[in-house]
N, C-alpha and C positions, 0 to 999 in steps of 0.2 A: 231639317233645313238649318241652315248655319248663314250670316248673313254678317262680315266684319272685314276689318285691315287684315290683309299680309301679312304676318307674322315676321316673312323671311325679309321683306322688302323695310318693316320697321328696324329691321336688326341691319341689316346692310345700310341703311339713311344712319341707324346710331355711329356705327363704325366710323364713317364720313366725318361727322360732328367730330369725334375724337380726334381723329386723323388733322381737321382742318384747325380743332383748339392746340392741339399740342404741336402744331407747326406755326403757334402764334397768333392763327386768326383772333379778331373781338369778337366772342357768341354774339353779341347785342345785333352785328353786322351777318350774320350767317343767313341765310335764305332758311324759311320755315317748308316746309313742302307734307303734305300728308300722304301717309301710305294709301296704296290702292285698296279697296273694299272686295272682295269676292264671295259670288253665292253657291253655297255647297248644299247639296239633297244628298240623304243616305236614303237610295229607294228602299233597300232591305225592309229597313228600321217603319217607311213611310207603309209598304206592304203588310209588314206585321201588323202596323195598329189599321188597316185600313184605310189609310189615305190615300188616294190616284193623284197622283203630281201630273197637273195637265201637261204636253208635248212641249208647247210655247216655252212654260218656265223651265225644264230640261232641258230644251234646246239653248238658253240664257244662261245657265249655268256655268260657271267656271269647271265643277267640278260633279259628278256624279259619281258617288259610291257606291259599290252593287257588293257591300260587306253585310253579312248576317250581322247582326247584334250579339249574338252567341260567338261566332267567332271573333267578332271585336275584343270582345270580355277573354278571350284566351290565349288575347297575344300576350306573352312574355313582356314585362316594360322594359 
């Protein structure tokens, strides 16, 4: 279970910043906004060690993984 900000949506808000300081804006004036949060299950991983992720919190999820841990480990980086 993974439970954080966006990754992609904090990198597209930095872009923004840069985009609006380098066309002059004052940071001090800029709007602050935080990324969105999203909850991720790897059931694979939850299967392996024994844990039943009830329906409720998979159905709330942003994202489900159904990757083995073994194949996780063998992806090329």
């Amino acid at each position: 279970m993974a439970y954080g900000p966006n990754r992609f949506a904090q990198y597209r808000r930095a872009v923004y910043f840069v985009e609006q300081i380098l066309g002059g804006a004052n940071p001090a004036e800029l709007a602050i906004q935080h990324a969105p949060v999203e909850l991720t299950f790897n059931e694979a991983t939850a299967t392996a060690l024994g844990i039943t992720i009830p329906a409720g919190l998979l159905a709330q999820a942003d994202a489900v993984l159904h990757t083995t841990p073994q194949a996780a480990a063998n992806v090329p980086a």
